[in-house]
N, C-alpha and C positions, 0 to 999 in steps of 0.2 A: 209340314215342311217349313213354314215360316216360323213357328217354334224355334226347330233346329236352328235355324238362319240368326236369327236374335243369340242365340246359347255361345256361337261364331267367339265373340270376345273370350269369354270363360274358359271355355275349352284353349285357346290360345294361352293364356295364362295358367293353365294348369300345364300345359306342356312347357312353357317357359319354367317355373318354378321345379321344376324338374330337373331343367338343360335338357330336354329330348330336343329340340331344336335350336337353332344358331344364332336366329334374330326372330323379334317379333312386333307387329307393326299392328295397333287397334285403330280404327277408325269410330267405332262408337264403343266406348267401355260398359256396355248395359250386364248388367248381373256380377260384375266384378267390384269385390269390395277391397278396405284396404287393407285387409290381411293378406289376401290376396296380393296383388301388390310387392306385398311386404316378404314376400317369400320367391320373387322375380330372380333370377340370376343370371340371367342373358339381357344383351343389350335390346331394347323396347325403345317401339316409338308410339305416342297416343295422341291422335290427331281426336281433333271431334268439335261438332260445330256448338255454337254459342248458346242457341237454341235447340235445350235436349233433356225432356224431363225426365228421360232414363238413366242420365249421368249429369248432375247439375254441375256448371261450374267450379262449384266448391267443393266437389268431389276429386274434381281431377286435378284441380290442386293439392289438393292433399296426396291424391298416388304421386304426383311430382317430388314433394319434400321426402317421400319417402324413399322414395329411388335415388334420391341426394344422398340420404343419410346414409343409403345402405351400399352406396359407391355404383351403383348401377348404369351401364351408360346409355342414357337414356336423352327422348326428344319429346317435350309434350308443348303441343300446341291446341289452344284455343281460336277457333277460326269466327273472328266476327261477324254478328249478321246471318249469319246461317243461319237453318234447322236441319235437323235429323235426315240423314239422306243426302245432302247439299254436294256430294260426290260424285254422287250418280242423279241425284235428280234436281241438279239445279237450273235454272232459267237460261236458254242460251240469249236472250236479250238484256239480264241482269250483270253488267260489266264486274260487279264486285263479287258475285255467285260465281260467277267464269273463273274469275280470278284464282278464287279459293280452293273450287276442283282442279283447275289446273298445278296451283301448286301444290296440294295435297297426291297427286299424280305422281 
């Protein structure tokens, strides 16, 4: 089951690249590459925290520029400070973890 749960992004993106559905919102982009991506044609948001060896950084900048070039309208945010998770399982004592899930909400 927790397979499946990880697979969650992919499968999102294969139905986006589609248009079987309207909008699409990642939270962690693990297993999506940027061909992937690149074949998007509904509007996509990809949230995902700082710290995330499943999707480094400089990956989800690059599905960014791609979703530019290809007119996508699209939202991708990098949440500082975080790790993997920080959604659902961040610190309710940690005011900047709060913050993050709250606006990722």
């Amino acid at each position: 089951m927790i397979y499946i749960f990880f697979q969650i992004a992919k499968v999102v993106v294969e139905l986006a690249k589609e248009a079987e559905i309207q909008v699409a919102a990642l939270l962690h982009p693990s297993f999506v590459t940027l061909d992937d991506i690149k074949g998007v044609k509904i509007p996509i948001g990809i949230l995902r925290a700082e710290i995330d060896q499943r999707s480094p950084p400089e990956v989800v900048i690059e599905f960014e520029a791609a979703l530019v070039t290809n007119k996508v309208n699209s939202f991708v945010k990098i949440y500082p400070g975080v790790a993997h998770g920080w959604t659902v399982g961040y610190k309710d004592d940690n005011e900047a973890e709060v913050k993050c899930a709250e606006e990722a909400h």
